[in-house]
N, C-alpha and C positions, 0 to 999 in steps of 0.2 A: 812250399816244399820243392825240393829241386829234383827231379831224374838225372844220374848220369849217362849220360848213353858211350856204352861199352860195348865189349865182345860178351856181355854177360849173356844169358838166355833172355828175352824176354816176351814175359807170358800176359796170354789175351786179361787174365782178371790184372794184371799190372796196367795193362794198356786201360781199361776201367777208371783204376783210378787215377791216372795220369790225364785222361779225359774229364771225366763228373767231378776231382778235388783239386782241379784248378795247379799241376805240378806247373813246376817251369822244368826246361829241358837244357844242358849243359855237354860238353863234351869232355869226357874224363881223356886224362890223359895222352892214354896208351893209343887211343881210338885219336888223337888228334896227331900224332905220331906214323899211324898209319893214315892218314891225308894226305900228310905232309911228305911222307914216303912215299907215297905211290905217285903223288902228283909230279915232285921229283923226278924218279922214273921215267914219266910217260914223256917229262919235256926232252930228257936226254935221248930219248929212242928215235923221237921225234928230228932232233936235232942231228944224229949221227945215222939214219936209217933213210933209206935211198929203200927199200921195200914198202906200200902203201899198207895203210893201217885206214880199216873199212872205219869211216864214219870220222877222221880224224884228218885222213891225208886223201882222201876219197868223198866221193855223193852217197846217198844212202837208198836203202834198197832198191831196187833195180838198178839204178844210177851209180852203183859202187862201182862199178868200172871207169867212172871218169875219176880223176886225178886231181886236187884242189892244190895251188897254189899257194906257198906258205904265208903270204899277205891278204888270202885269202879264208884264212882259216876262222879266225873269229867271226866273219862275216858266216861263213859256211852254218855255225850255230845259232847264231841270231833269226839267221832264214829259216832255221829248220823249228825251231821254237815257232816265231809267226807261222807257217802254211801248216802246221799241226793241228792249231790251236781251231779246231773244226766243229767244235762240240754245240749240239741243241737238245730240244727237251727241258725237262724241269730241272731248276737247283741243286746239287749236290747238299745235302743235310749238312750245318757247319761240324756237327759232331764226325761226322764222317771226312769232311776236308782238313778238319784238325789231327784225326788218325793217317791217313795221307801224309800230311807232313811229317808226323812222327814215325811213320812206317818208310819215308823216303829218304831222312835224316840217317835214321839204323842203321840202311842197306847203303847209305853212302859211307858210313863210318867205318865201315870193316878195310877199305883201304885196297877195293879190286876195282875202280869207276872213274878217277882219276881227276876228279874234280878236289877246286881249291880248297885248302881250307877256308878263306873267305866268303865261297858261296856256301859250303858247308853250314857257316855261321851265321848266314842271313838269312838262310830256312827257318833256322832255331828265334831268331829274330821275329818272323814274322809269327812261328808258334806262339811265342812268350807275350806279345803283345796282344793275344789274339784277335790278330789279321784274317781275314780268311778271303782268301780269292774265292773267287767266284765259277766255279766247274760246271757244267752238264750232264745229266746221266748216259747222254747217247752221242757214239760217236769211238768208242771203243770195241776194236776187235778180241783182245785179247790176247794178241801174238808176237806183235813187236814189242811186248808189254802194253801198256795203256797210254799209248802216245798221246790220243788227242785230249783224256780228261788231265793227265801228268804237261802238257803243256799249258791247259789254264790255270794245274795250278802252281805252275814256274812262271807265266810271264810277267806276275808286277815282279819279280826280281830286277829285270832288267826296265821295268816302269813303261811295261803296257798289257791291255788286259784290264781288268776291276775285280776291285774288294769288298767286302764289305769290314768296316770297322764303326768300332762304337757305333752299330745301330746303322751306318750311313753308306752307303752306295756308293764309289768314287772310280775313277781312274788307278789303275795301280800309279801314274805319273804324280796324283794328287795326294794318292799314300805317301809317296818317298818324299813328296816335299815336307807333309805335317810329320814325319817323320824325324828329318832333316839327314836321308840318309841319298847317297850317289848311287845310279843304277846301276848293276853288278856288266863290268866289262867281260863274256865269257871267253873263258880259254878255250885252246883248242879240244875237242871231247866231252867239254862239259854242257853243252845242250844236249848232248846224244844222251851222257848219265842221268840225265832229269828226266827226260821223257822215258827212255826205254826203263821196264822194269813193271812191277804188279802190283805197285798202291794202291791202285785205284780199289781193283779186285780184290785186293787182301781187307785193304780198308772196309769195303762193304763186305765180305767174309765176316770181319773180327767182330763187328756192328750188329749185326744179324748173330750171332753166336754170342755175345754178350745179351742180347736181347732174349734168346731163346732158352740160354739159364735160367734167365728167372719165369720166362712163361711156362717154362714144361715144369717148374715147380710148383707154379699155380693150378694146372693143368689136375697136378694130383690131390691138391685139396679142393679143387672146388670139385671134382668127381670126387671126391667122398660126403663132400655134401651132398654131392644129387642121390649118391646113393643110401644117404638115411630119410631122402624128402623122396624118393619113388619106393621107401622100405622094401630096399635090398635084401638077400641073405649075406650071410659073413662066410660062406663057407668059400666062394671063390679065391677069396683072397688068403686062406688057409697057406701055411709058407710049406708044408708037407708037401703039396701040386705043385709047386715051383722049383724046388730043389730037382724034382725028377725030370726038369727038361732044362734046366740052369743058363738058364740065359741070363747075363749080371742083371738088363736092367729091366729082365721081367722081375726078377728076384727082388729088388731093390724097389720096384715098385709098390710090390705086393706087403715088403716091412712096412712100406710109408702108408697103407692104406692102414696095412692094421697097428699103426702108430696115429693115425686121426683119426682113428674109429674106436678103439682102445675102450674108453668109458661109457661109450654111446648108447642107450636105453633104447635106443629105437632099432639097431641094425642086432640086438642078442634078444628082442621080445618073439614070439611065437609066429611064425610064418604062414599064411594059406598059397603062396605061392610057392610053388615046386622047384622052380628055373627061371633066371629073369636075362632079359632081353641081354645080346652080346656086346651092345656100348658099354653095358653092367660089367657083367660077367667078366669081360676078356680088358678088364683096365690094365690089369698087369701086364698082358701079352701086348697088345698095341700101344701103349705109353711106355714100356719097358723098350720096346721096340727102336722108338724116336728115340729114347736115352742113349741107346747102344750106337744107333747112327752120328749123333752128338756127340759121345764121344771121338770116333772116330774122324770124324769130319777137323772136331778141335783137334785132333793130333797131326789131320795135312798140315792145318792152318797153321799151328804153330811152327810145323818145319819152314815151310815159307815165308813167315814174318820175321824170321831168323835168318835172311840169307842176300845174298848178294847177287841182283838179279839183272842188271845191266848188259849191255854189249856192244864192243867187245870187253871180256872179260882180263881186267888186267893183275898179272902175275909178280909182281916182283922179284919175292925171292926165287922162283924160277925161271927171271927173265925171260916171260911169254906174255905177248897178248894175242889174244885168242877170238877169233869170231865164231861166235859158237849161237846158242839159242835158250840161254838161262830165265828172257823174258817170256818162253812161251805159257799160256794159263790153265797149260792143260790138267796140270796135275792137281789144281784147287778147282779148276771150270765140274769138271765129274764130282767130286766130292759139293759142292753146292747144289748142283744139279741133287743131287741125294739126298741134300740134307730139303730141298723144295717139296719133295717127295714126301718125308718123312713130318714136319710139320704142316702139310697139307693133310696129312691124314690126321697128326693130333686133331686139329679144328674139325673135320668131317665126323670123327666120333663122339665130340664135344656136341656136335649140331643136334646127330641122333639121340642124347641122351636130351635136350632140349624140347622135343619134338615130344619124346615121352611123357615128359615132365606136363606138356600142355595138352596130351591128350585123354583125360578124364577119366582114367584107371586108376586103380588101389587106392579109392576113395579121396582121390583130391579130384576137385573141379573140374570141367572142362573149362581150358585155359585160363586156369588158376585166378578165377573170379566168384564172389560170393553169386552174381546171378547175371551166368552167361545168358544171352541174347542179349539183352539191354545192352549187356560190357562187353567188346570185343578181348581185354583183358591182353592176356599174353602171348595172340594169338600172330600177331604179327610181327615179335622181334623174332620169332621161330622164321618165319619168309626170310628177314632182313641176315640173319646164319644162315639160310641155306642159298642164299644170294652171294654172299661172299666165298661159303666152301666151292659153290660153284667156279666162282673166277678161279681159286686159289687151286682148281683142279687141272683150269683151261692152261694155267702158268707152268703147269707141272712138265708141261712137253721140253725136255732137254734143249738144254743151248746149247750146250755142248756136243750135239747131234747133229749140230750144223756148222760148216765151212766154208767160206765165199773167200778166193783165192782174191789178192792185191796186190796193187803195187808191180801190175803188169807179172804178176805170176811167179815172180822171185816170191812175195809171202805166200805160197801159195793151200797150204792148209793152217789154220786159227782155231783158237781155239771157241772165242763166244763167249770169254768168261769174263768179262766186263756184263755182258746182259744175264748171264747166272746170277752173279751178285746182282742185281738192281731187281731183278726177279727172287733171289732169295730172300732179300727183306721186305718186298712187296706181300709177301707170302707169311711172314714171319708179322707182320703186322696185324694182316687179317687174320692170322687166328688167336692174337690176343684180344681182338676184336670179338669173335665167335666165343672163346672164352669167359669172356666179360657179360655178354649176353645169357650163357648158361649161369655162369655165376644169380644176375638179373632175375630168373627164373627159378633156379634154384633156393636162394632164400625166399620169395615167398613162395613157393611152395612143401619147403620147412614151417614157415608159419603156421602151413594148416595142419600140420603133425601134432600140435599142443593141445594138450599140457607135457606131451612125451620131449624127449629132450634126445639129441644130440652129445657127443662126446664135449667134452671142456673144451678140447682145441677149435671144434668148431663152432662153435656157442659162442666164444669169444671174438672169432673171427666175427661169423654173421653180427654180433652186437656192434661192431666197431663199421661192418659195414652199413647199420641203421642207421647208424650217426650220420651216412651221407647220403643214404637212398631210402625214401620211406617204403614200409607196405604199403601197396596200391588197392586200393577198397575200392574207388571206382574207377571208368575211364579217366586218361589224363595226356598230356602230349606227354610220351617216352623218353623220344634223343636224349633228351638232357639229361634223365637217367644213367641211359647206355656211356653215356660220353662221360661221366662222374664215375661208374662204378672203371671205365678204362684207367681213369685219375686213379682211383682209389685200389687197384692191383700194381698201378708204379710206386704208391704211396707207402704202402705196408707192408711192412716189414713182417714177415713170416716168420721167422728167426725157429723152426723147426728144428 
């Protein structure tokens, strides 16, 4: 299947499948039109303009006051591309360096950046093939856009830097050969449009929000399993309490509980408890919560991913270019930061219902073993949740609260949102993590509810998950449990 890449909108569940169903990437028309127009443009300005033009006819940040020599122009980007290219730490995810490319393609395509259409084309090249340079997570501020991970992953354009392809680790010099392609000569302005901008950042944004659709949807059925395996009451989730304080995704929560609770023999039998514990209780308020944040957070994102973030910004039909500040990350750096927030706490009320679950009330076991002491039982993936809500609390301190002035004090406030993203999906991880483990906990301590039953949906659910994790009758090594039931929430399809 092919993506045209347009002026269309385009939206994070697109971006989805153009990642996981293997799309190739083309340029429709109009959007190769505005390339070719603007690039036009910039060379005429160029050519007839005795006024400097920062980053073109000029040095870059601090250094824009020195003046670059027009024999000296393509050199000017080739250098700025190498002393960028700064990045350490661990690998960028290829899913993630894949969204990069296609988030860098976009923002060049609208026709404000000035780049060729040939490099244009080789970007798309290197998507279609899937090439994937080789980036770092650290090493971005988030201001001048994401210079140093946006230049690893520009330099095999010009064939230097490393890829990986089919499996194998190279030279970007040794890609363009097995390729059999020439390394891209840049023009003037075009290493400044590559690096400057917010791929990186949006890219981990779009990743982490793709990711966290589908766990906060887990999020809601495996808490209605825990609460027919701690024999909850049904009254909390009653939609009467929630209309009178209307928050969409308390509301929404509260349909989905009593849409997988609906038939359930266990959560409408006779109650001896009065009030149950507030991980219970208050699902709809604190899961409705993160929904609401999620929403929100995908509405920055998508303006962003939409937009042309380079600089300087160039004008056509108003004959301007513009040094302005369209790379800075501030306005997705806070909204990550938020959303860090907000799936840190799903997983922390995930843990406490965990903790429940294994502490020997309303007639299930202590830690859901036919005969504790002998069986340590289920007493330690409860530690290994509350190990993880922990880190995932320590992450939660804003990046976006910090500012280290560069670049000799021309950059001299950043935003941090390169390390928001690489913190947001760190976070977004672990509590599909913590989720997976309540899950873990949750079914067999359903087991011990029998002969009483469960609603259909979740009956069916827990059946499909026997299929991959047994009940545990006695000790046994776990991870591999833990790590199959992670498998087995990417796996299933919910179709709710």
């Amino acid at each position: 299947m092919i993506h045209y890449i347009s002026s269309a909108h385009l939206t994070q569940d697109l971006i989805d499948d153009i990642i996981t169903k293997d799309y190739k990437l083309a340029l429709d028309s109009d959007a190769r039109e505005r390339i070719v127009k603007c690039r036009e443009y910039l060379d005429r300005k160029i050519a007839e303009s005795d006024t400097p033009i920062y980053g073109v006819t000029t040095g870059f940040g601090s250094l824009c006051d020195i003046n670059i020599d027009a024999d000296q122009m393509a050199e000017l980007q080739i250098n700025l591309i190498m002393s960028h290219a700064c990045g350490i730490g661990e690998r960028v995810d290829n899913h993630i360096v894949k969204i990069m490319l296609l988030l860098k393609v976009q923002s060049l395509s609208y026709g404000h950046s000035g780049c060729r259409l040939e490099t244009v084309q080789r970007l798309i090249d290197i998507f279609n093939n899937d090439i994937y340079p080789i980036v770092y997570d650290q090493g971005s501020v988030g201001a001048s856009g994401d210079l140093v991970p946006l230049a690893h992953l520009c330099l095999p354009l010009v064939g230097l830097g490393e890829v990986e392809y089919q499996g194998e680790r190279m030279t970007g010099a040794e890609m363009l050969r097995r390729m059999g392609w020439d390394p891209i000569r840049l023009g003037p302005k075009e290493g400044l449009a590559l690096l400057n901008g917010t791929q990186n950042m949006s890219a981990f944004a779009v990743w982490s929000l793709i990711k966290a659709k589908r766990i906060v949807n887990w999020a809601d059925t495996i808490a209605a399993l825990s609460v027919d395996a701690f024999d909850c009451r049904p009254e909390p989730f009653n939609i009467a309490v929630h209309l009178v304080r209307f928050h969409r995704g308390q509301i929404a929560t509260a349909e989905r509980l009593n849409q997988l609770l609906r038939d359930s023999e266990i959560i409408w039998r006779y109650k001896e408890n009065v009030q149950d514990p507030y991980s219970f209780r208050c699902i709809p308020q604190v899961h409705g919560a993160v929904k609401d944040t999620l929403s929100y957070v995908k509405s920055v994102v998508d303006i962003e991913i939409n937009a042309a973030t380079d600089n300087p910004t160039v004008c056509p039909d108003e004959d301007l270019i513009i040094s302005a500040g369209n790379f800075h990350g501030e306005p997705i750096a806070l909204p990550m930061d938020f959303l860090c927030i907000a799936m840190s706490e799903l997983g922390s009320i995930s843990e406490r219902r965990t903790y429940k679950l294994v502490s020997g009330k309303r007639g299930l076991p202590s830690f859901l073993v036919a005969e504790p002491g002998l069986n340590s039982g289920f007493m330690i993936p409860q530690y290994t949740a509350a190990s993880i809500v922990s880190q995932s609390k320590m992450l939660c301190m804003p990046s976006s609260a910090d500012s280290i002035p560069t670049s000799q004090g021309q950059e001299d406030h950043v935003s941090m949102g390169a390390n928001a993203g690489t913190k947001l999906l760190r976070i977004t991880d672990n509590t599909e993590r913590v989720l997976a483990i309540e899950l873990f906990t949750a079914a067999q301590a359903l087991d011990f509810r029998r002969p009483e039953r469960s609603s259909s949906i979740i009956e069916r659910i827990h059946k499909a998950y026997r299929e991959v994790v047994p009940f545990i009758r006695h000790d046994e090594v776990m991870y591999p449990h833990i790590a199959r039931t992670v498998q087995f929430m990417r796996d299933y399809e919910l179709n709710l």
